[in-house]
C-alpha positions as CSV (number, residue, x, y, z in Angstrom):
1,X,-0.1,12.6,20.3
2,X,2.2,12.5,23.2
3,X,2.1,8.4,23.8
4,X,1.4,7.6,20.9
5,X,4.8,9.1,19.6
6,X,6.9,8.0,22.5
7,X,5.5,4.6,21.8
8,X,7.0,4.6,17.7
9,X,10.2,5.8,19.4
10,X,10.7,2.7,21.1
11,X,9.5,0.8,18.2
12,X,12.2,1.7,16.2
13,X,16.0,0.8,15.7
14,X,18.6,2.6,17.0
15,X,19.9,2.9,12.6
16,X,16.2,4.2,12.0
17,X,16.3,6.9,15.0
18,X,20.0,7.7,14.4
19,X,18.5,8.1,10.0
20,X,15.3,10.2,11.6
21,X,17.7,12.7,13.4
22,X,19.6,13.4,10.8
23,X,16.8,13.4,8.5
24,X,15.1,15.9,10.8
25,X,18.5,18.1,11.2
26,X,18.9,18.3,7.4
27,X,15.2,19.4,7.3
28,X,15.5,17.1,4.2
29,X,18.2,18.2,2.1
30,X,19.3,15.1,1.0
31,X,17.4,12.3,-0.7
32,X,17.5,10.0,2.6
33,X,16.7,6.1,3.3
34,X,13.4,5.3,4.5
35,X,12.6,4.9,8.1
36,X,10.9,1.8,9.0
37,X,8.3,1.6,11.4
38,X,7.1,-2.4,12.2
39,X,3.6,-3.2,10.5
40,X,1.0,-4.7,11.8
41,X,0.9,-3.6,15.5
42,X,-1.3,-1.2,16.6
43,X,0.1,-0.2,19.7
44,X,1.2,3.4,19.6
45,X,-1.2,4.7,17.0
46,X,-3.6,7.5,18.4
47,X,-7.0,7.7,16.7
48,X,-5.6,5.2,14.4
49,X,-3.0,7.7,12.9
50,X,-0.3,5.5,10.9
51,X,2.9,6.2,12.1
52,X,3.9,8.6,9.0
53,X,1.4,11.3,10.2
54,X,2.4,11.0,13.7
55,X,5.6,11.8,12.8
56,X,4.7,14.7,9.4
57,X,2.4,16.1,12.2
58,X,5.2,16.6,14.7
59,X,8.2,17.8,12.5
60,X,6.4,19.3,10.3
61,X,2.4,19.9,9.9
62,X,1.0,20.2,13.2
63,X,-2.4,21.0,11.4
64,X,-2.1,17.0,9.7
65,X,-5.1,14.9,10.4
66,X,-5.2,12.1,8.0
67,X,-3.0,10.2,5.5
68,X,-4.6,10.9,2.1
69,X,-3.9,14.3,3.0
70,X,0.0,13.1,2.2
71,X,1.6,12.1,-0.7
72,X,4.9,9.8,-1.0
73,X,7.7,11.5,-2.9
74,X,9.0,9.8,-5.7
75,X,12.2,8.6,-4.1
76,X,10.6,6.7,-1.1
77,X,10.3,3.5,-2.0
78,X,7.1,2.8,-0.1
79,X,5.5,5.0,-2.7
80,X,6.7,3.1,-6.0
81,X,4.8,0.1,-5.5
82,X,7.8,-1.9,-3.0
83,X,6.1,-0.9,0.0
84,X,4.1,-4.7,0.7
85,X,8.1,-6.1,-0.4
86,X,9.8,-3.6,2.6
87,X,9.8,-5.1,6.6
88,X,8.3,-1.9,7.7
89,X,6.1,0.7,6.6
90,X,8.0,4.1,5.6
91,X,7.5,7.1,8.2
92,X,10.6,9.2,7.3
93,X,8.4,12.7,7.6
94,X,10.4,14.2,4.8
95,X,9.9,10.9,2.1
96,X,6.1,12.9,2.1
97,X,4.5,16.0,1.0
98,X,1.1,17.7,1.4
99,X,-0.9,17.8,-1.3
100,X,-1.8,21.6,-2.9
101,X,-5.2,22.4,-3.8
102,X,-6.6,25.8,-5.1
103,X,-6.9,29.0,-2.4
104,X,-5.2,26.4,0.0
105,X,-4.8,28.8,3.7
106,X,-1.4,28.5,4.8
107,X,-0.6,26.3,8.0
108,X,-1.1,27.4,11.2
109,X,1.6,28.8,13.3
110,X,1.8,26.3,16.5
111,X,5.1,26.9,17.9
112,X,3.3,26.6,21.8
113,X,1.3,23.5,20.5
114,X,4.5,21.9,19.1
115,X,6.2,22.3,22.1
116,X,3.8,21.0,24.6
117,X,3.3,17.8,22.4
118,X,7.1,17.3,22.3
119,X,7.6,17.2,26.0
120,X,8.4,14.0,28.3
121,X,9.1,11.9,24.6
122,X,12.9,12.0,25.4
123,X,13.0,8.7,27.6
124,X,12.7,7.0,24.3
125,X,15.9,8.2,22.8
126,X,19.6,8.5,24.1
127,X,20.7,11.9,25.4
128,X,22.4,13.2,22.1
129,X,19.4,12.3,20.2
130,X,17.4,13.6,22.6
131,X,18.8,16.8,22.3
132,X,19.3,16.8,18.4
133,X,15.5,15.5,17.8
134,X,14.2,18.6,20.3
135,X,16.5,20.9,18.2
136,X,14.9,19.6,14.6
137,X,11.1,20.5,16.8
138,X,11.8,23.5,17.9
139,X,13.7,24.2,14.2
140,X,10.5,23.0,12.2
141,X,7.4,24.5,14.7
142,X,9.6,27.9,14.0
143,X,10.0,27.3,9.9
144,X,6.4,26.9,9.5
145,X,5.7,30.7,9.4
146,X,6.3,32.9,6.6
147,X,8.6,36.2,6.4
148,X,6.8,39.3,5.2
149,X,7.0,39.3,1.2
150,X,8.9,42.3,-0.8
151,X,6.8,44.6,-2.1
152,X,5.3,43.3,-5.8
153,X,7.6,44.0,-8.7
154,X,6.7,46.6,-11.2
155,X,5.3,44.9,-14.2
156,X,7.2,44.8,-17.3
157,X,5.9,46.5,-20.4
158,X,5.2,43.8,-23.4
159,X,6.8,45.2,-25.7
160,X,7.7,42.2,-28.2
161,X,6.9,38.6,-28.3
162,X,8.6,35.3,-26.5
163,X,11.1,33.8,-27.7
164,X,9.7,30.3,-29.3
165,X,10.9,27.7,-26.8
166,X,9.2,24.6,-27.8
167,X,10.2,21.5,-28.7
168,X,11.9,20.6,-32.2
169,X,11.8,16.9,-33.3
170,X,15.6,16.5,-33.0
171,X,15.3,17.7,-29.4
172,X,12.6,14.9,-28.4
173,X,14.7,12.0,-29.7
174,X,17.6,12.6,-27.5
175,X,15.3,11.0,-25.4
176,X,14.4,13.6,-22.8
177,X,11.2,14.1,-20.8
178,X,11.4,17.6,-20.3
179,X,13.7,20.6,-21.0
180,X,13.8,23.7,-18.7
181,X,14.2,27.5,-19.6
182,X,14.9,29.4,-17.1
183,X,13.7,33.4,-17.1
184,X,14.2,36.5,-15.7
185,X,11.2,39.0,-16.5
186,X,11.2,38.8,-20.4
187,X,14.7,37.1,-20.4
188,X,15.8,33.6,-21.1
189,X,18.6,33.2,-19.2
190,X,21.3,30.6,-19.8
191,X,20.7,27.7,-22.3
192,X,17.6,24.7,-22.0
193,X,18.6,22.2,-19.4
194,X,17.1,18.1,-20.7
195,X,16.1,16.3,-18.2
196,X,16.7,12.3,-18.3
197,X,16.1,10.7,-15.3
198,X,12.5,10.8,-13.8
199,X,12.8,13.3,-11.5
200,X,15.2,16.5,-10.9
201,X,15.7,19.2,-8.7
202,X,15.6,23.0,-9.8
203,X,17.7,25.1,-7.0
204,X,19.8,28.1,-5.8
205,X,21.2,26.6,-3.0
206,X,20.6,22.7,-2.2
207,X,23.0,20.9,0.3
208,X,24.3,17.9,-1.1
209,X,21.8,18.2,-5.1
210,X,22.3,17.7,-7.6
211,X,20.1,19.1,-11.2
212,X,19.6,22.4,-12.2
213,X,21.3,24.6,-10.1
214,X,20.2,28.7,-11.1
215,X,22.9,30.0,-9.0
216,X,25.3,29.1,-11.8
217,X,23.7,31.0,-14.8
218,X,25.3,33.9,-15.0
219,X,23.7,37.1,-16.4
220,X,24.7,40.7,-17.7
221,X,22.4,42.9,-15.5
222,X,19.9,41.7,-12.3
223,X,17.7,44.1,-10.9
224,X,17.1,44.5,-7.2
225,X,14.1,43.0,-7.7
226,X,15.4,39.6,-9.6
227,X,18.2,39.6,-6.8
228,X,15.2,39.7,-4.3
229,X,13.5,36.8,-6.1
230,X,16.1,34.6,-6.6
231,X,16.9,35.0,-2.8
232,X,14.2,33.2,-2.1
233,X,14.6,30.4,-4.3
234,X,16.8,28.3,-1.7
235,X,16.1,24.4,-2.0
236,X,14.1,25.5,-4.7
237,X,11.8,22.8,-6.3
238,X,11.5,18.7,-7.3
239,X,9.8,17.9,-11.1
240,X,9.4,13.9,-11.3
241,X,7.2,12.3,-14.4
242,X,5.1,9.7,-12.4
243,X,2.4,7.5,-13.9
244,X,-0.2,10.2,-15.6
245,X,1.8,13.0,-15.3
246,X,3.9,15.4,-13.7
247,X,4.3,16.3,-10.2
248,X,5.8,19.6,-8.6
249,X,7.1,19.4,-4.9
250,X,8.3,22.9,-3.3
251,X,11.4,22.4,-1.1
252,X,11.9,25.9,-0.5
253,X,10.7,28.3,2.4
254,X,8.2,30.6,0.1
255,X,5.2,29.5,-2.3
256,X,5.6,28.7,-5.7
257,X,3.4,29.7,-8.5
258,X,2.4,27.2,-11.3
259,X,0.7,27.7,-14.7
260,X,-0.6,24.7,-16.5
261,X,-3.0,23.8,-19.2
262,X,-4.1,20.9,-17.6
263,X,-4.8,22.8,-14.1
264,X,-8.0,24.0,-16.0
265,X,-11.0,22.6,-17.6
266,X,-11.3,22.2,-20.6
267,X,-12.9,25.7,-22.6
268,X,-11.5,27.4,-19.6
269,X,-11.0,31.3,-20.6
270,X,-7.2,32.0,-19.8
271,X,-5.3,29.4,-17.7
272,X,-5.4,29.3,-13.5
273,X,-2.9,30.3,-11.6
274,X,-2.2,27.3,-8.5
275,X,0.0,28.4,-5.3
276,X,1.6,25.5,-4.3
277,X,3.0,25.7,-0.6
278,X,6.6,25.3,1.3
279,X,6.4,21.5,1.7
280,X,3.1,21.0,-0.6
281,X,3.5,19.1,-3.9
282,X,0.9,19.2,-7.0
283,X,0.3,17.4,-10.0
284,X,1.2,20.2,-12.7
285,X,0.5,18.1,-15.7
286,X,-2.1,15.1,-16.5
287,X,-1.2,13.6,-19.9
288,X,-4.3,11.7,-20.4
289,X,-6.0,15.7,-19.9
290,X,-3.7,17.2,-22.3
291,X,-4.6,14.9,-25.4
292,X,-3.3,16.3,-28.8
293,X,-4.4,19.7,-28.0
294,X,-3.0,22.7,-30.3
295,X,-1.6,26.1,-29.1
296,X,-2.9,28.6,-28.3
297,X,-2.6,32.3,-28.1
298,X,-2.8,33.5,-24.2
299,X,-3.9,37.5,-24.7
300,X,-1.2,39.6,-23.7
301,X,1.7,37.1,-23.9
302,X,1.4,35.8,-27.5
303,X,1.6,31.7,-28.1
304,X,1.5,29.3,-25.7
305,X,2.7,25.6,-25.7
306,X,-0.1,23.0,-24.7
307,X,2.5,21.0,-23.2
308,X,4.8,22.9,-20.9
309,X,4.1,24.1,-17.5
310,X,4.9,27.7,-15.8
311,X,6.3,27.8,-12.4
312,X,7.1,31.5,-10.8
313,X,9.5,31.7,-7.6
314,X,8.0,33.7,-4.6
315,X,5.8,35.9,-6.7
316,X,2.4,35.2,-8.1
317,X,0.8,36.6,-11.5
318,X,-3.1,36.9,-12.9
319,X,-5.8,39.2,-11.8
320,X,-5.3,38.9,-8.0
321,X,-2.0,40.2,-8.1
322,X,-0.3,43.7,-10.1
323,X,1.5,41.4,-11.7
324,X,-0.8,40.2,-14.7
325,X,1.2,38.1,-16.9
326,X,4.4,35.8,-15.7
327,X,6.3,37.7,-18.1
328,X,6.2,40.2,-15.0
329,X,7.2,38.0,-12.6
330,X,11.1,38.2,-11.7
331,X,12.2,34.4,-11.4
332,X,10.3,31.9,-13.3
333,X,10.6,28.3,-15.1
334,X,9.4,27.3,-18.4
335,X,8.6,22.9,-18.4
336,X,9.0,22.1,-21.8
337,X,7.5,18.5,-22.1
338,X,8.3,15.7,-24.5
339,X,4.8,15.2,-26.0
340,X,4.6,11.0,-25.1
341,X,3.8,8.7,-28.2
């Protein structure tokens, strides 16, 4: 990996190594430009690895093999169908995440790997990049392992129904794609948030975002528990509608938990229950799937909407966890999605 790396350092302008440090500084806290690597030359490439997976396998996944293990994000403009009209091909490692699939292990923790792989590469770079760029790697081999989890929360009794939060007709011609509810255990908290533009963020704290920021919803009483949960939030997550359906990225340091009907097939008893990954996306919600289906009654937890999407913060819910409904779960996210016609 060494060479081939120290080779797409000397590839690239000095704007698009200047963008890459502070893209890996931020650790992708802003929605940054796109760092162009030359196409067509295939000098540099190790095992014929693309320059964006040399680069999301040193900042990021050191575990990363192939591309179609990736995904663009839906700001990168080499992912919306411009990437043949751009000079370069993108390799910004934070324009990508991994893509979630069920009982996925986490990554491995490679702090000693990271580090042998990121020696001798400096000549490429001037000494203050050189020394910012080894900060980022040192920075990202260390975030790549998880803190121990607070204990589970004690499960809520059910003791009356949901509050119905879907959809009226009046709501869906504002012209929305998706409105968000935001709860705490059994509690709505603050009002639904519409969502407009294709994609949003949902955070506690996000450098420089913008969207639906939880750390301003006030509430009368949070347990220690819900204080716990929505510590964890942080950077929090990225909804987009994409072509087919909806996507789910998690920016945040701890898994997210996500409930869809359209994660299960179809006569499924009860709905699965996807962890989704720090840095992993998913696609939460397939359209085409979800059809003109009716709701449903989910046993425990009383009417469900065929067309929204659950996401939990930090903790997870079903049968392998205490917590058995999301209803118990401290910090959690209700999609409400504009059925498309």
């Amino acid at each position: 990996l060494k060479p081939a790396v120290h080779a797409l350092f000397k590839k690239l302008k000095d704007e698009e190594l200047e963008l890459l440090v502070q893209v890996v500084e931020s650790r992708g806290a802003w929605e940054s430009g796109c760092v162009l690597a030359p196409r067509g030359d295939p000098r540099g490439v190790k095992q014929g690895l693309p320059p964006q997976v040399l680069l999301c396998r040193l900042f990021r996944w050191p575990d990363l093999h192939q591309s179609h293990e990736l995904k663009h994000l839906c700001y990168c403009a080499g992912g919306q169908g411009a990437c043949g009209d751009l000079a370069g091909l993108c390799c910004n490692p934070h324009h990508f995440s991994r893509l979630a699939v069920p009982e996925t292990p986490p990554p491995p923790y490679l702090k000693a790997s990271c580090e042998h792989e990121n020696q001798g590469m400096e000549s490429a770079v001037t000494p203050s990049r050189r020394k910012r760029l080894r900060q980022g790697m040192r920075g990202s081999c260390w975030r790549s392992g998880l803190g121990p989890d607070a204990p589970p929360a004690i499960e809520a009794p059910l003791c009356s129904p949901l509050p119905d939060t879907s959809l009226s007709w009046s709501t869906i011609k504002d012209g929305c794609w998706c409105k968000l509810a935001y709860w705490e255990y059994r509690t709505r908290v603050g009002r639904l948030y519409a969502v407009h533009e294709a994609s949003v963020n949902v955070f506690c704290e996000l450098p420089w975002g913008s969207g639906f920021c939880l750390a301003q919803l006030p509430a009368a009483y949070r347990s220690c528990a819900v204080r716990r949960a929505r510590g964890k939030i942080g950077r929090g997550l990225l909804l987009s509608q994409e072509p087919g359906g909806v996507w789910a990225y998690n920016r945040s340091e701890h898994p997210i938990f996500v409930s869809s009907p359209t994660l299960s097939p179809p006569g499924a008893c009860g709905l699965p229950v996807l962890k989704v990954l720090p840095g992993y996306s998913a696609k939460v919600f397939d359209y085409e799937w979800a059809g003109d289906r009716e709701c449903w009654q989910l046993p425990g937890e009383g009417p469900c909407d065929p067309h929204s999407i659950r996401i939990s913060f930090a903790k997870g819910w079903g049968p392998c966890y205490s917590r058995q409904f999301i209803t118990s779960c401290p910090c959690w996210l209700e999609v409400l999605l504009n059925q498309p016609r």
